[in-house]
C-alpha positions as CSV (number, residue, x, y, z in Angstrom):
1,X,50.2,33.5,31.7
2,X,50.3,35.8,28.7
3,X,47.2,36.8,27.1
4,X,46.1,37.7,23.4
5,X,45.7,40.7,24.2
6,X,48.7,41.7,25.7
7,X,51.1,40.0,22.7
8,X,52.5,42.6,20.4
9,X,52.9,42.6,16.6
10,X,56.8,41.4,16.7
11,X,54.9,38.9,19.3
12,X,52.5,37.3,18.0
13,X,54.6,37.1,14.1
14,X,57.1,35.5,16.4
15,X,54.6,32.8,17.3
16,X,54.0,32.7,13.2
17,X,58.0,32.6,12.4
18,X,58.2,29.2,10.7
19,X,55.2,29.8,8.5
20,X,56.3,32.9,7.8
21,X,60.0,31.7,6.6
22,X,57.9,29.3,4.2
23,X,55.9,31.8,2.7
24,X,57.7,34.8,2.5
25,X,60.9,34.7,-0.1
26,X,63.2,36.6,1.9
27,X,66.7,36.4,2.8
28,X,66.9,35.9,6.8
29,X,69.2,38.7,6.9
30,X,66.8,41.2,5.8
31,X,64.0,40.3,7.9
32,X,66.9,41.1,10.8
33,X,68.2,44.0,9.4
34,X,64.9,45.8,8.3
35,X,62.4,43.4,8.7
36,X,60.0,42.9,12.0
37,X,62.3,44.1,14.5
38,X,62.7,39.8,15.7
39,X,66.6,39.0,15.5
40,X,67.7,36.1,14.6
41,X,68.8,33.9,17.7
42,X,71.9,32.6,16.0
43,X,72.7,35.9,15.6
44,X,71.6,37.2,19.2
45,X,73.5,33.9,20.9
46,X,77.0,35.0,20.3
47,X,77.3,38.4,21.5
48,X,75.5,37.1,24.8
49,X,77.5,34.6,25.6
50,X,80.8,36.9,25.1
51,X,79.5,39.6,27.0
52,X,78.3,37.0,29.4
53,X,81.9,35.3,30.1
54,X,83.6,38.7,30.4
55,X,80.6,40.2,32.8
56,X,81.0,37.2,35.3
57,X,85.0,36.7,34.2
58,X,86.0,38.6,38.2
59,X,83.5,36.5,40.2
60,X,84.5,33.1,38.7
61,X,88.2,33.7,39.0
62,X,87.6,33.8,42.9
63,X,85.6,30.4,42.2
64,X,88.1,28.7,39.6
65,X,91.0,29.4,37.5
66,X,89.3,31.1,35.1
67,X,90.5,33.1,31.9
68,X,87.6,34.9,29.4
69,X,90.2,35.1,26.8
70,X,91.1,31.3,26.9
71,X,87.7,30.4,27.6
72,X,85.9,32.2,25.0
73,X,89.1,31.9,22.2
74,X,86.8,30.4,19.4
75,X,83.7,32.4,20.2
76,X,85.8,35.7,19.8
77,X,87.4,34.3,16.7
78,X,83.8,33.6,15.1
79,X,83.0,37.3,16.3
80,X,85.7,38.6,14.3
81,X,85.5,36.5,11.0
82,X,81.8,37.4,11.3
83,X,81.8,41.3,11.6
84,X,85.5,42.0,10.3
85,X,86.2,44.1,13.3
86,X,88.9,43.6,16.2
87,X,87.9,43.1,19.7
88,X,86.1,45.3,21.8
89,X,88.3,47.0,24.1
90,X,88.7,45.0,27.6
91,X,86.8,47.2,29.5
92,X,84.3,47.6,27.1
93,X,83.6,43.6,26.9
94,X,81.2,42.7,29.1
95,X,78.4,45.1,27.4
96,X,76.3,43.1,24.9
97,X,75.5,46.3,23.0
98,X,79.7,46.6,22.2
99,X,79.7,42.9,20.2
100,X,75.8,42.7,19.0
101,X,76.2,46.4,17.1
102,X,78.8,45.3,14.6
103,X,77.1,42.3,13.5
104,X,73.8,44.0,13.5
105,X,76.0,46.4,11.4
106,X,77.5,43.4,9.1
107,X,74.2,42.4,8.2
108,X,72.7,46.1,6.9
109,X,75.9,46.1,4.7
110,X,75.1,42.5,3.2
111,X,71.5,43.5,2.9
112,X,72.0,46.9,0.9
113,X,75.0,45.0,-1.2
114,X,72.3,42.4,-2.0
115,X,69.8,45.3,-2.9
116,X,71.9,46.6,-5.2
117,X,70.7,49.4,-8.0
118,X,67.2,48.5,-7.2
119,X,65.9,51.5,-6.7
120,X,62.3,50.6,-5.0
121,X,64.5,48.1,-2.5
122,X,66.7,50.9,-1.9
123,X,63.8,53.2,-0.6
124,X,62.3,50.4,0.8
125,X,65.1,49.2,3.1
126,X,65.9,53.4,3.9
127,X,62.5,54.0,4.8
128,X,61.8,50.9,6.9
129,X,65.0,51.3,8.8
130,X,63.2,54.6,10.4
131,X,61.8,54.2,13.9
132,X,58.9,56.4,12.8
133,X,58.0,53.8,9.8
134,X,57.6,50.9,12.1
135,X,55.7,52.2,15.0
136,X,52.3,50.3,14.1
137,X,54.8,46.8,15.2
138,X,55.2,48.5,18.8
139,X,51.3,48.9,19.1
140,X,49.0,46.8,20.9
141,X,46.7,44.8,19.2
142,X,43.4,45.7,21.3
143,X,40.3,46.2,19.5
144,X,39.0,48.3,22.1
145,X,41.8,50.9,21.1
146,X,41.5,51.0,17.5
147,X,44.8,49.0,17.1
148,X,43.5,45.6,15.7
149,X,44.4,45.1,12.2
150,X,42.8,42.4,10.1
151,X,44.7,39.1,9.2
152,X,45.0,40.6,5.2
153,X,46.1,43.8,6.8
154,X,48.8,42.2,8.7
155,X,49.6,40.3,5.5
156,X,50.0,43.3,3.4
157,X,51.8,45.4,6.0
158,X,54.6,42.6,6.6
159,X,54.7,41.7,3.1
160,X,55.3,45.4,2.1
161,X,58.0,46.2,4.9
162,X,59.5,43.2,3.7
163,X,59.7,43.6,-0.5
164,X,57.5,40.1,-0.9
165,X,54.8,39.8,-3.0
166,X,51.7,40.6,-1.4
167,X,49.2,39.6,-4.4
168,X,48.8,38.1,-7.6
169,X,49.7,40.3,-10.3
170,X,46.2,41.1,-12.3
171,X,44.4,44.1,-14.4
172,X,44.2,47.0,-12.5
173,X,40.3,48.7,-12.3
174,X,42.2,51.8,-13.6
175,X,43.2,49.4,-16.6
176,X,47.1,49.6,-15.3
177,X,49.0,46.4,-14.5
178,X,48.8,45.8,-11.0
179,X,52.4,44.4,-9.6
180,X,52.6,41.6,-7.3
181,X,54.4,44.1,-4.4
182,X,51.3,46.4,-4.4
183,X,53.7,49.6,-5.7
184,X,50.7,50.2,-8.4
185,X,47.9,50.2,-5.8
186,X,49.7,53.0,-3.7
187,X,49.4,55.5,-5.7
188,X,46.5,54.5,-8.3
189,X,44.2,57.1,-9.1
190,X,41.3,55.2,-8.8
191,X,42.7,53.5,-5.3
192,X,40.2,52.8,-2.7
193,X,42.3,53.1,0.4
194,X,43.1,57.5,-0.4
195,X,40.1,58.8,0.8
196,X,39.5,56.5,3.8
197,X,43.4,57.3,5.0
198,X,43.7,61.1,4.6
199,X,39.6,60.9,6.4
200,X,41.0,58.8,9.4
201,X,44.5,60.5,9.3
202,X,42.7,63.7,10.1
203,X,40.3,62.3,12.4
204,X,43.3,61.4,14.5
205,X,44.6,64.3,13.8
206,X,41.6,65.9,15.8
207,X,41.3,63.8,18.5
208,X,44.6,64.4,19.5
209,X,44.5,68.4,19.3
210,X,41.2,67.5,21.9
211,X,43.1,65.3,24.1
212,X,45.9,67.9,24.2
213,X,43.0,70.4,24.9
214,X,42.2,72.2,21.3
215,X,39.0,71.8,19.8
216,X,39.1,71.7,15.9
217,X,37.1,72.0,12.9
218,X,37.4,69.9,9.7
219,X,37.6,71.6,6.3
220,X,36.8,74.8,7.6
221,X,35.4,77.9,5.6
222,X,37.0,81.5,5.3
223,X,40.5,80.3,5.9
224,X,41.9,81.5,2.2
225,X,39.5,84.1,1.5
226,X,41.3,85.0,-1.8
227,X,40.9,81.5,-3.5
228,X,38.6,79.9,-1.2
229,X,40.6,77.2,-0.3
230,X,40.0,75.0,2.6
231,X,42.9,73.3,4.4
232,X,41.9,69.8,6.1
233,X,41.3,71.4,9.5
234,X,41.7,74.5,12.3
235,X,41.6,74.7,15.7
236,X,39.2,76.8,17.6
237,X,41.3,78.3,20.1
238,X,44.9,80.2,19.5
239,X,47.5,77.7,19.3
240,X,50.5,80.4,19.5
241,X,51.1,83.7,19.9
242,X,47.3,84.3,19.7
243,X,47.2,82.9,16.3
244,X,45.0,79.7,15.3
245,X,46.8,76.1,13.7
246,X,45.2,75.1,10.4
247,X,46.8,71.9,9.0
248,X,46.4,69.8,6.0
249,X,48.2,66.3,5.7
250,X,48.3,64.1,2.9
251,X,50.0,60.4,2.2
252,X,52.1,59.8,-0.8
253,X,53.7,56.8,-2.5
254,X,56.9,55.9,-1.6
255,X,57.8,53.9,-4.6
256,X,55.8,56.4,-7.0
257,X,57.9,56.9,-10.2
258,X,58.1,60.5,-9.3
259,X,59.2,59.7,-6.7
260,X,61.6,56.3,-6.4
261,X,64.8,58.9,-7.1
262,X,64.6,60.7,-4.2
263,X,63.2,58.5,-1.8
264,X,66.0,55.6,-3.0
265,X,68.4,58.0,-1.5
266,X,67.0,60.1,1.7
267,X,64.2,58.1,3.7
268,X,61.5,60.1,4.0
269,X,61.8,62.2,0.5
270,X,58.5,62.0,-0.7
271,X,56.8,63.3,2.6
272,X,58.9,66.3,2.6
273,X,58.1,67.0,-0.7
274,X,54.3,66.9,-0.3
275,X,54.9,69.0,2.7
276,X,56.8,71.9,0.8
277,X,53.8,71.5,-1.7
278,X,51.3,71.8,0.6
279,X,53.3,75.2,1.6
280,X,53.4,76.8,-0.9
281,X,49.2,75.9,-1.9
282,X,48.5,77.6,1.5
283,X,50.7,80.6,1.6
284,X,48.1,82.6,1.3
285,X,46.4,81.9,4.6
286,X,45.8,84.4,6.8
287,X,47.7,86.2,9.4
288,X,45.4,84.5,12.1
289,X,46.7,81.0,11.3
290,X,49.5,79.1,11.7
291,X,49.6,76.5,9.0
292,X,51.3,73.1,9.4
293,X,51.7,70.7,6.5
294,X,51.4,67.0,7.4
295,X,52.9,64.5,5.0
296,X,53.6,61.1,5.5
297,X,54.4,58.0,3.3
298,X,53.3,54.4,2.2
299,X,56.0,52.5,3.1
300,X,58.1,55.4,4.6
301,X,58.6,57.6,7.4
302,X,56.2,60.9,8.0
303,X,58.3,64.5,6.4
304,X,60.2,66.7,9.0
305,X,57.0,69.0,9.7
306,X,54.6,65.8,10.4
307,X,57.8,64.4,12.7
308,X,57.8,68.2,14.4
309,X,54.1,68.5,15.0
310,X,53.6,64.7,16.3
311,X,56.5,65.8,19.2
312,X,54.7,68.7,20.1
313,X,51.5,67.3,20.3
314,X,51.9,64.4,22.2
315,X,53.6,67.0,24.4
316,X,50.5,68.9,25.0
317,X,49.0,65.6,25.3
318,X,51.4,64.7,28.1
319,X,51.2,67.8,30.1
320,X,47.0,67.7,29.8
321,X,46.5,64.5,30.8
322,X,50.3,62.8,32.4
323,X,50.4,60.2,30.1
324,X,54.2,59.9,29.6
325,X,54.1,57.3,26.0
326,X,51.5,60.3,24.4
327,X,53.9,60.4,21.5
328,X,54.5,57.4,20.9
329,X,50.7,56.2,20.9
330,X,50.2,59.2,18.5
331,X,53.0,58.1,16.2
332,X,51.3,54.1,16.4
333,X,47.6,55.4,15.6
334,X,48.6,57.1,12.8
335,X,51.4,54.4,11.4
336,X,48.2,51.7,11.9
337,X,45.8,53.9,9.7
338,X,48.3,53.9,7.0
339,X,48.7,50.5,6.9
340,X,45.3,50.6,7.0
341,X,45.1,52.3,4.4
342,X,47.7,50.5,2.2
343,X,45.8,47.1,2.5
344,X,42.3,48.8,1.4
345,X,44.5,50.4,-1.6
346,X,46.1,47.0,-2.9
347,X,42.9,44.5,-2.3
348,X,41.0,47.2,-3.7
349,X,43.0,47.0,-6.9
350,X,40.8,43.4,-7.9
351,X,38.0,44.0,-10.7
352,X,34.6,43.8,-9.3
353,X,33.0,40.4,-9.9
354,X,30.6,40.1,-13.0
355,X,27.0,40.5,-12.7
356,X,25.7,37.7,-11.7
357,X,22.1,38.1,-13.3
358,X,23.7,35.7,-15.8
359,X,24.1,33.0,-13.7
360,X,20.7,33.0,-12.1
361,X,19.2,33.2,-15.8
362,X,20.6,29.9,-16.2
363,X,18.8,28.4,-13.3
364,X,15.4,30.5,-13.7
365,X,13.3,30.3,-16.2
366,X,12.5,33.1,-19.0
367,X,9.4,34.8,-18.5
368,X,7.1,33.7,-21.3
369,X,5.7,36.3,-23.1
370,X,2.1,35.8,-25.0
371,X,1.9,36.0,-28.6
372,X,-0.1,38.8,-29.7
């Protein structure tokens, strides 16, 4: 029997599907194509059965007169009106992965035709569509290992990887309009999910250098002595070539305005920007340090040097302690902080509620003061 705790996101939002489909406005096609990483069954059942028929076609011609291209005439012909595409080669058609590609294919075109000039779905559905992006769906939902989001959490995550609205649109505490897809609450300067994500992003951060067998220190002293600037952390020990690693990471809004050109066109945009920034603010480190920028984004995937370092140090983790998926659980811990961080951001958006001395004047009496 399967237990709670062994059901994954994509799992356990399977078990949610038909409520979902009722409360999320989305196409069925985009929740395949870039959604939650479940596939549609209607669109799963045809390239199994065709790969099927041709995989068994030699063992049940010994049985019975049996002929896959007879047999499976209209399934092929619904194959190819579907996806546009001729038939697989014949020796090629008893893999699944030769007829499922082209529909899975078919349905990203109809998605990003159906997306049109929108420029936040465009960055959306390109920074979705990264494996890096949805790594928090591949984690397992144990409490005990940090990985348990909150019901709203789960909410907001799903409702941002899918373009639905995640709240009611309202006065921003800033003042700003707050939209009812959260963009506003990303990047809002006055956003109550910032600090806690860049604290637990580096926290991470640190715990994995000491499971990979560097000590660290956060926000360091003496590391810019010129402008007294103090990256996020440093490691204790040389990292290479007897030099120590000093990193700072940061997480920007994917659907910023300053943003939303670049990231519409190249996934991960924004992250590699804030990298180059944080570059060229720390260039004046010195000699004894290696410095390593880490950007990530919202609702994106992390920049090239974030990407780079995460490799390496699950790595390190791997040869320290054999754990082969060290990676992988890196890239998961950090992807579940940001969403973390995201759902903090957009419910922290909401006013605070009035003082309510008012109402208990109402229901306690005045103090009565003496006449003099």
């Amino acid at each position: 029997m399967v237990t709670q705790m062994q059901l994954t996101w994509p799992i356990k939002l399977l078990l949610l599907s038909l409520q979902a489909a009722c409360m999320l406005p989305v196409p069925v096609s985009r929740m395949c194509a870039c959604g939650l990483g479940i596939r549609s069954l209607e669109k799963l059942a045809l390239p199994a059965f065709l790969a099927s028929a041709y995989s068994v076609a030699t063992l049940t011609s010994e049985i019975v007169d049996f002929h896959p291209e007879t047999y499976c005439l209209d399934a092929a012909a619904e194959w190819q009106e579907t996806t546009q595409n001729d038939l697989p080669p014949p020796n090629a058609r008893k893999l699944q992965k030769v007829w499922d590609e082209p529909i899975v294919e078919s349905t990203v075109q109809r998605v990003q035709t159906a997306i049109g000039n929108d420029l936040s779905g465009q960055a959306r559905f390109l920074g979705v569509s990264t494996k890096e992006n949805g790594a928090w769906l591949g984690a397992l939902p144990a409490a005990s290992l940090g990985n348990l989001l909150t019901d709203s959490a789960v909410r907001i995550a799903v409702g941002l990887r899918l373009g639905a609205p995640v709240i009611t649109p309202h006065r921003c505490v800033c003042g700003d309009w707050a939209d009812a897809r959260g963009y506003h609450a990303l990047s809002c300067k006055k956003s109550r999910g910032r600090i806690p994500t860049h604290k637990c992003l580096n926290a991470i951060w640190k715990r994995s250098l000491a499971s990979a067998g560097f000590e660290s220190e956060l926000e360091p002293l003496g590391i810019c002595p010129t402008n007294n600037k103090r990256p996020d952390g440093v490691t204790l020990t040389p990292w290479e070539r007897g030099r120590m690693l000093a990193w700072d990471a940061t997480c920007v809004n994917t659907m910023a305005i300053s943003h939303i050109v670049a990231t519409s066109t190249r996934a991960g945009a924004a992250a590699a920007q804030a990298e180059q920034s944080k570059a060229e603010k720390y260039r004046d480190i010195t000699p004894n340090y290696l410095f390593s920028a880490l950007g990530f984004e919202t609702v994106g995937p992390p920049g090239p040097e974030a990407t780079r370092m995460m490799t390496v140090v699950g790595q390190k983790i791997q040869e320290e302690t054999g754990e082969k998926r060290a990676t992988e659980f890196l890239r998961q811990r950090i992807s579940i902080e940001i969403q973390r961080g995201n759902a903090a951001s957009i419910l922290g958006t909401a006013p605070m509620g009035a003082n309510l001395d008012q109402m208990f004047s109402v229901i306690r009496p005045h103090e009565s003061v003496d006449a003099v």
